[in-house]
LOKOLPA-585382 format. One record per residue (C-alpha): y, x, z; residue number from 1. Coordinates in steps of 0.02 Angstrom, whole numbers, always signed. Each point is the difference from the previous one (the first is absolute). Layout:
BEGIN
R      y      x      z  nr
R      Y      X      Z NUM
...
END
This chain:
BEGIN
R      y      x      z  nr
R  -1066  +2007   -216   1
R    -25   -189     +1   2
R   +145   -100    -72   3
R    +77   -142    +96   4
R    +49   -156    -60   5
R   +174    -35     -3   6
R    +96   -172    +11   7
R   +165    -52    -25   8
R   +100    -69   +135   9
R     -9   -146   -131  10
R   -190    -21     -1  11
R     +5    +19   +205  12
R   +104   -132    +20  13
R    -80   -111   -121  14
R   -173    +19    +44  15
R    +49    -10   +204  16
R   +100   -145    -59  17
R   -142    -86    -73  18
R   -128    +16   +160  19
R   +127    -63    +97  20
R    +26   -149   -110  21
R   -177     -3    -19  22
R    -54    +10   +201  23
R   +148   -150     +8  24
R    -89   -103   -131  25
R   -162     +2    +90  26
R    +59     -1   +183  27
R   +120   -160    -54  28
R   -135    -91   -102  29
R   -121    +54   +137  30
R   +134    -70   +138  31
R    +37   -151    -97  32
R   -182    -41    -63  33
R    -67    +13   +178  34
R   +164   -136    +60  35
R    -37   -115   -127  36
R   -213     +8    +26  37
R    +62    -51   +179  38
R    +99   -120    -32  39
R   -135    -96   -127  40
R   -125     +9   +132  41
R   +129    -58   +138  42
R    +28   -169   -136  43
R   -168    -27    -33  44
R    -30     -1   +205  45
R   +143   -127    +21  46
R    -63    -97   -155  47
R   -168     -7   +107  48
R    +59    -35   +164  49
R   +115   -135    -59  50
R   -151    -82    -84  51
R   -131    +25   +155  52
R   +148    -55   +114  53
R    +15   -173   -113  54
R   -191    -46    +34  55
R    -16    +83   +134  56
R    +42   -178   +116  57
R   -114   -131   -110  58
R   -138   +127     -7  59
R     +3    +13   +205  60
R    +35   -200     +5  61
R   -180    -39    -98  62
R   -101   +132    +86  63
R    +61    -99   +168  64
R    -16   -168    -80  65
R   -180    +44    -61  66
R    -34    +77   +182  67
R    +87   -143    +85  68
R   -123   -134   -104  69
R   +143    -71    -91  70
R    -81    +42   -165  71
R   -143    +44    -49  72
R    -72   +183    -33  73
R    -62    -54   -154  74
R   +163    -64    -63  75
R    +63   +168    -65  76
R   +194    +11    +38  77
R    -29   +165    +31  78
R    -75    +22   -172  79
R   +146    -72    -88  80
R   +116   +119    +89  81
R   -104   +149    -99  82
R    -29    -74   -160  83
R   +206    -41     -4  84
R    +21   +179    +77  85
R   -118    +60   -163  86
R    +71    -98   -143  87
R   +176    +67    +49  88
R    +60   +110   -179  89
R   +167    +92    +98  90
R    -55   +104    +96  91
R   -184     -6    -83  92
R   -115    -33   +129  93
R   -165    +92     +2  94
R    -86    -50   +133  95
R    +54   -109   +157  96
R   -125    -58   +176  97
R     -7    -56   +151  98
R   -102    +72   +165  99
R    -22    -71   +139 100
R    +10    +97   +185 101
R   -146   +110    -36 102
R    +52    +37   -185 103
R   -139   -108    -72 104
R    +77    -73   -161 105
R    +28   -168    +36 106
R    +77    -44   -168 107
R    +12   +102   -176 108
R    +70    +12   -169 109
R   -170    +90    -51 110
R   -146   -122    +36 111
R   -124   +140    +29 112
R   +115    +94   +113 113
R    -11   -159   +128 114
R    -73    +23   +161 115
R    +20   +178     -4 116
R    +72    +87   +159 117
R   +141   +145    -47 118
R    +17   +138   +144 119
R   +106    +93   -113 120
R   +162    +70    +81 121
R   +104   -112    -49 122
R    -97   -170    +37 123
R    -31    +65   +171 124
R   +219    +67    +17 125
R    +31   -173    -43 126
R   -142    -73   +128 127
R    +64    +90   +133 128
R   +193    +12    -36 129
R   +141   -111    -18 130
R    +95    +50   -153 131
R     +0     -1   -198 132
R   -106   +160    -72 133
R     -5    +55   -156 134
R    -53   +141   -113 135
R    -33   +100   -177 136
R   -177     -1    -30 137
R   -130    +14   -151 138
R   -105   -124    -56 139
R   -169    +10    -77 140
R     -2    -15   -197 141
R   +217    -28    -24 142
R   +115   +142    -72 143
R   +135    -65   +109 144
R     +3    +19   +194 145
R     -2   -145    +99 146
R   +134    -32   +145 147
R   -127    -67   +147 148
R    +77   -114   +138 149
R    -45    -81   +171 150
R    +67   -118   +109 151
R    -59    -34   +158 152
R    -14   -187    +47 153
R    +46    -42   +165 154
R    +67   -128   +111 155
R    +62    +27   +177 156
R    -92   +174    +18 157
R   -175    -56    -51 158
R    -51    +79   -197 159
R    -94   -136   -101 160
R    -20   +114   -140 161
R    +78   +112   -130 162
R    +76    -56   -167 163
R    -48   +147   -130 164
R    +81    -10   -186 165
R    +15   +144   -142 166
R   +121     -2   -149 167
R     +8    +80   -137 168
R   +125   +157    -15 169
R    -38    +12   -181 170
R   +194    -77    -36 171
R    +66   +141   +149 172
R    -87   +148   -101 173
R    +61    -66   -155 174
R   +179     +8    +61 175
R    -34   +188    +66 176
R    -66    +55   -142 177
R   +152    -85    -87 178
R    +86    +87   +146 179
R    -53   +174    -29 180
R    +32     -7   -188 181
R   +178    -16    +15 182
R     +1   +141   +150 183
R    -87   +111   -132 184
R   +116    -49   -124 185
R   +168    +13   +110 186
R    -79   +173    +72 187
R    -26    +34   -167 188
R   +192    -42    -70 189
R    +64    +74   +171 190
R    -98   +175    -34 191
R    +75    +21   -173 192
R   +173    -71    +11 193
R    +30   +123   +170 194
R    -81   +141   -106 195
R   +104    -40   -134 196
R   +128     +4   +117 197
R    -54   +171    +90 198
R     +5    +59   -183 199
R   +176    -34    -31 200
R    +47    +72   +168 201
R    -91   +162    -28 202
R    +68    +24   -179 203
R   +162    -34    +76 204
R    -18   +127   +132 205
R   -102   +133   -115 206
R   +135     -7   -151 207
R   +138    +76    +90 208
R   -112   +150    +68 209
R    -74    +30   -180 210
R   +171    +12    -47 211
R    +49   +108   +129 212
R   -172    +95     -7 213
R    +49    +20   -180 214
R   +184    +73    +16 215
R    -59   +122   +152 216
R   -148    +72   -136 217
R   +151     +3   -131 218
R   +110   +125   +111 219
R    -22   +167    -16 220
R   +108   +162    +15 221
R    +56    +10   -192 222
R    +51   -197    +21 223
R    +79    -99   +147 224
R    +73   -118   -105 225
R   -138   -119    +11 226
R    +52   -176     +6 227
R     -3   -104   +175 228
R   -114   -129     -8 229
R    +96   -161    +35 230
R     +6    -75   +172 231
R    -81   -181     -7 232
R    -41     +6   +189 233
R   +102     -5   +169 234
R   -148    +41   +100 235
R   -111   +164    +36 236
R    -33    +18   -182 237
R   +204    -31    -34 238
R    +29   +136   +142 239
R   -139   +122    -93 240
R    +91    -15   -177 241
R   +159    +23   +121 242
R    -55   +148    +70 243
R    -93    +91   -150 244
R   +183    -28    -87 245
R    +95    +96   +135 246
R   -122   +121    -30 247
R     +5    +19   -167 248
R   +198     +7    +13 249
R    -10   +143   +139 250
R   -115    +90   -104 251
R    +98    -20   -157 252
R   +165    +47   +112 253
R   -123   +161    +57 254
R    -33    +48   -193 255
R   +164    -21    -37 256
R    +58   +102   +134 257
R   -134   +154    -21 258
R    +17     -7   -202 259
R   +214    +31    +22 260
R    -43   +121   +123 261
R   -113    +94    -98 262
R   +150    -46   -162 263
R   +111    +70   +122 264
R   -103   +161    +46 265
R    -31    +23   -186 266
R   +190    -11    -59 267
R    +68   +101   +162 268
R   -120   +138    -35 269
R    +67    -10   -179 270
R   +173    -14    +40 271
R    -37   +169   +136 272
R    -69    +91   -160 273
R   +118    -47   -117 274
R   +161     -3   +143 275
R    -85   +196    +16 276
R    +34    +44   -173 277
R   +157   -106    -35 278
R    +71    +97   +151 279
R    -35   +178    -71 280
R    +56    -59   -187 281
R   +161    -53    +60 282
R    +14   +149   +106 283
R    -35   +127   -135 284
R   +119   -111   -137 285
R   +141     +2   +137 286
R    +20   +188     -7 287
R    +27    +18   -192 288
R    +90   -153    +18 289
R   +143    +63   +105 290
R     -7   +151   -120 291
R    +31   -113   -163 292
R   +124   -111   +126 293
R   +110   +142    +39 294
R     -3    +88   -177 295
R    +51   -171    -77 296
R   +106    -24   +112 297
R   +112   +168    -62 298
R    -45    -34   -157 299
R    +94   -164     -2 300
R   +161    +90    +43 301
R    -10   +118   -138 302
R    -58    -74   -180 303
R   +103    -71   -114 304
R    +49   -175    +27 305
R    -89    -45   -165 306
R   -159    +54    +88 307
R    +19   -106   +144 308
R   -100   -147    -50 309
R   -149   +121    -15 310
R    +10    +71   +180 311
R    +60   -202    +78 312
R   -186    -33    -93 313
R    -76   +144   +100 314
R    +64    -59   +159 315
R    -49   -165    -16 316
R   -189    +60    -35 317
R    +28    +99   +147 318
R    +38   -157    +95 319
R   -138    -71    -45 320
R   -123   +143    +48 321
R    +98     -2   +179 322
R    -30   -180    +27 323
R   -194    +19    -70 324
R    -18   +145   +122 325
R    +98    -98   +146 326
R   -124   -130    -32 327
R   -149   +100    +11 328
R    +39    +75   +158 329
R    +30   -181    +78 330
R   -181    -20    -70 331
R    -74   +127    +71 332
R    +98    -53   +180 333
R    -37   -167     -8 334
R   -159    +37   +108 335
R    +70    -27   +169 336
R    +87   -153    +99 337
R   +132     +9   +140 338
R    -30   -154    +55 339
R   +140   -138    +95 340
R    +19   -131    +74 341
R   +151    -97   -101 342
R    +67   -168     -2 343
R    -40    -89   -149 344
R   +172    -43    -19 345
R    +67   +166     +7 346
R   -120    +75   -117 347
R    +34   -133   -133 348
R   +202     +7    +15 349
R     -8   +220    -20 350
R   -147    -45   -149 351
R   +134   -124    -98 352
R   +146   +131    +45 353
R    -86   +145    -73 354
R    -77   -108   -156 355
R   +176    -47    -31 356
R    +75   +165     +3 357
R   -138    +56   -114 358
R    +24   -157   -137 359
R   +179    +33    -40 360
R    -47   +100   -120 361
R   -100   -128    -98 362
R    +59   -153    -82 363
R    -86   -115   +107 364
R    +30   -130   +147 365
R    -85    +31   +168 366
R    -42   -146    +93 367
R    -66     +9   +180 368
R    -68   -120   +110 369
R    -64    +12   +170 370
R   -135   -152    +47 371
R    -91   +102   +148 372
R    +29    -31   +162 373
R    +39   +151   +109 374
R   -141    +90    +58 375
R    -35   +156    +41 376
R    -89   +124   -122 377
R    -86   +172    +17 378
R    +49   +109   -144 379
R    +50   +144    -77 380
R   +201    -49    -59 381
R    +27   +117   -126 382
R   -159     +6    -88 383
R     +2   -196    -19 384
R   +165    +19    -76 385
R    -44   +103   -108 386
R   -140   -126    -53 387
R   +148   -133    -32 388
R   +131   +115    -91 389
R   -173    +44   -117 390
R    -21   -189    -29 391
R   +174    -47    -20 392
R    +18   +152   -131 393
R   -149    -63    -97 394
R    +86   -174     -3 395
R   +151    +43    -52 396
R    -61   +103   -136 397
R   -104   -153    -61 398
R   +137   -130     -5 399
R   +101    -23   -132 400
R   +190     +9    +21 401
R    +65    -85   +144 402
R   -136    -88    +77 403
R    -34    -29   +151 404
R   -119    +91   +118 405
R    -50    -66   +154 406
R    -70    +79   +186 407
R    -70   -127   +116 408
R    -64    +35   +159 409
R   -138   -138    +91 410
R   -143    -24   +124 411
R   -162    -30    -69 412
R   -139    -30   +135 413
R    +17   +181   +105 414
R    +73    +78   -152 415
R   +191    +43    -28 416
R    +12    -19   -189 417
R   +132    +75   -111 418
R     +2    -71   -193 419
R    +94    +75   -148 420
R    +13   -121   -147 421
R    +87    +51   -151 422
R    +27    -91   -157 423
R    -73   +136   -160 424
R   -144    -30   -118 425
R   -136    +24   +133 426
R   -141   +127     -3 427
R   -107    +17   -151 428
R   -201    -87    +47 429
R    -71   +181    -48 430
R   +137   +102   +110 431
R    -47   -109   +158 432
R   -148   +100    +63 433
R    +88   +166     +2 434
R   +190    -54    +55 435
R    -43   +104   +169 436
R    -68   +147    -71 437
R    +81   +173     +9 438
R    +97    +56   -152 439
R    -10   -171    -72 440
R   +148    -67    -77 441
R    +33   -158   -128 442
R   +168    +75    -12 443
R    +60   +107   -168 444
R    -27   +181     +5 445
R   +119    +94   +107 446
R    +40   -152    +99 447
R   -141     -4   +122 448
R    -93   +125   +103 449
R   -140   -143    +52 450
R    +12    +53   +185 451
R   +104   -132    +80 452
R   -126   -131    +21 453
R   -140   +117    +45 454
R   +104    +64   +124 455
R    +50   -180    +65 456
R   -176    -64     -6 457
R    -70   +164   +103 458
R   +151    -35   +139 459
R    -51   -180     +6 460
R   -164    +36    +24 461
R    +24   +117   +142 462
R    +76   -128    +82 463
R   -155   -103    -11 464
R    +91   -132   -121 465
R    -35    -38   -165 466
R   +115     +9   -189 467
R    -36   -151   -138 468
R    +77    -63   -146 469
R     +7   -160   -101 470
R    +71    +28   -170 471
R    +27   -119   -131 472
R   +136    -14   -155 473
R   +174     +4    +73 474
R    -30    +24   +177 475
R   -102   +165   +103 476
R    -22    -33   +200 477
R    -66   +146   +100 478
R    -58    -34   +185 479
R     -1    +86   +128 480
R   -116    -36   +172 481
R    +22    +84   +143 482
R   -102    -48   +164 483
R    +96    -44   +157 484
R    -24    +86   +151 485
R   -145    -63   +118 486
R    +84   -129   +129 487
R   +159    -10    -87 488
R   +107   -163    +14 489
R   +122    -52   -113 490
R   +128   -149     -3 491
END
């Protein structure tokens, strides 16, 4: 298959640029040459009629005065006429004569041209006419053309003759010559400077699609984050950078969207599995459970009283196991929403009641603050409590003595946030990655199951939100995003 060339939109531009520039050039030196030729030849014709008009008179007055018998023939006034016409340097005078009615040569610069009759065009124009006539015309054995005049002689309607005179045009083509060389030149300087120009222009318009042509081949489905090329332009190039950047956002929005749906598909088909197994372990540990419950519990009320520390040490591990197994079967629940519509104000003031019901135990301050204006949100209640009371207990058993943790509640865009900021060490660098992972725990052994936050961050998710952290030395903030409803309005 025969390969086409292929240009840029540069190269188009510049090389229709330059014929334009180019077909200006010649059509403007053309224009202007052809004005100025015509002009030249308009001087040199009132140069000549000036000059015929000045003898024109005396001339006429010694043809009568030699007709008349007032002088003689012989005399030659009409001789002096063409030898002053001939010796004349500006214009240069190349030949000059007089005819009489029949065009007979009555009087000449050239000696061997006398007595010669002229039925040339002109001679007989002027013979016949009544006007100044003049003309471009070559002459034998001279490089430059010669500018040929008549003028009729006449008095009261009756011709006595034609006065016929050439001059030089060797100063007029010297001056067009001079002429042309500075249209060449100035065509010249006009072509390049408005290429030159054209250049710029098409860089200018080409650089911003190279750089756009440049980030488009740079996106690809492992990597939107290509960066936008910068807008330079407010016009359709401006609006193309404009619009390629909306696109690039939607499709980044797009890939975000699919990649936590597919997170989201991964970790609620995990959660199913494990939620599947969790729910038949805790079922099967309940059973013995009651069994070692009810046996410790008459056990209690019939050992020594030196032996009671050993069975108040059972019971608490028993305690433990209950709460582990309580914990597990919220997991394996927590698959489901019932969802509401509640008033943000509402939910928050139950939220801060609960949390501080659940704090007195701990040695720490709660501090709540509620920045969101009241809007309406679709949620489950008691599931997002729970996600609160899980938070709050992790902050509490952070912070050292007394400190203060704090609930704040707050619109962000079409999100209703809630942030828990406590005041501890913060989370270890190499503990960050897995904080949300089942059965992880930072906390000493027996302290922590690890469910809580996988449990919060699963709810959170099924309410299409989102769970983050900042952590740094003395101060932990988890966040928690939940979207708005579609069309609601808050104050």
């Amino acid at each position: 298959m025969e390969k086409r060339l292929s240009f840029g939109i540069k190269t188009k531009f510049i090389v229709v640029s330059s014929l334009i520039m180019a077909l200006s050039s010649v059509t403007w030196g053309g224009w202007f040459w052809y004005k100025e030729s015509g002009h030249i030849l308009q001087r040199m014709e009132s140069e000549g009629r000036l000059l015929l008009t000045s003898i024109e008179a005396p001339i006429i007055d010694a043809i009568l005065y030699e007709k008349i018998g007032v002088v003689e023939e012989n005399v030659g006034l009409l001789d002096n006429f063409i030898e002053q016409l001939a010796a004349r340097r500006e214009p240069r005078v190349i030949y000059a004569f007089i005819t009489d009615g029949t065009g007979r040569a009555i009087a000449h610069s050239n000696l061997d041209m006398f007595g010669r009759t002229y039925r040339d065009p002109l001679t007989l124009s002027a013979l016949s006419g009544h006007d100044f006539t003049g003309r471009k015309a070559r002459q034998a054995g001279m490089d430059a053309p010669v500018f040929d005049m008549a003028m009729p002689l006449r008095i009261a309607g009756k011709s006595w003759g034609a006065l016929r005179v050439g001059i030089s045009m060797a100063a007029s083509q010297a001056e067009q010559e001079r002429l042309k060389r500075e249209i060449l030149l100035f065509s010249g300087l006009f072509f390049l400077v408005g290429n030159a120009i054209f250049y710029v222009v098409g860089l200018t318009m080409s650089r911003p699609l190279k750089e756009l042509s440049a980030a488009m081949v740079g996106v690809n489905y492992r990597s939107l984050d290509v960066p936008a090329p910068p807008r330079r332009r407010t016009d359709e190039i401006g609006q193309l950078q404009d619009s390629f950047n909306e696109m690039l956002g939607r499709l980044k929005k797009t890939e975000q969207e699919r990649q936590r749906a597919v997170a989201q598909l991964i970790q609620n088909e995990r959660m199913a599995t494990i939620g599947k197994i969790v729910a038949g372990v805790a079922h099967e540990i309940n059973n013995p459970l009651m069994v070692m419950s009810t046996s410790l519990f008459h056990l209690e009320r019939k050992v020594p009283q030196e032996l009671g520390r050993y069975v108040e040490t059972h019971k608490e591990g028993m305690q433990r196991i209950e709460t582990i197994v309580r914990q597990l079967s919220d997991f394996s629940r927590a698959g489901t929403l019932d969802l509401q519509r509640v008033p943000s104000s509402v939910f928050f003031k139950e939220t801060a009641g609960f949390a501080g019901m659940a704090l007195k135990r701990h040695d720490v301050r709660l501090v709540s603050r509620d920045l969101a204006p009241e809007t309406m949100l679709a949620i489950d209640k008691g599931k997002l409590h729970q996600v609160v009371l899980n938070l709050l207990l992790n902050a509490s058993d952070a912070s050292p003595a007394g400190a203060a943790v704090e609930l704040t509640a707050c619109l962000e865009g079409t999100n209703y946030c809630l942030a828990v900021r406590d005041g501890g060490e913060g989370i270890a660098p190499e503990h960050r990655g897995r904080i949300f992972e089942i059965f992880f725990t930072t906390k000493p052994g027996g302290e922590g199951s690890g469910i809580g936050l996988a449990i919060s961050k699963s709810i959170v998710e099924m309410h299409r939100g989102e769970i983050s952290f900042e952590s740094r030395p003395g101060e932990t903030t988890f966040l928690v995003r939940i979207p708005l409803p579609e069309g609601t309005e808050h104050g």
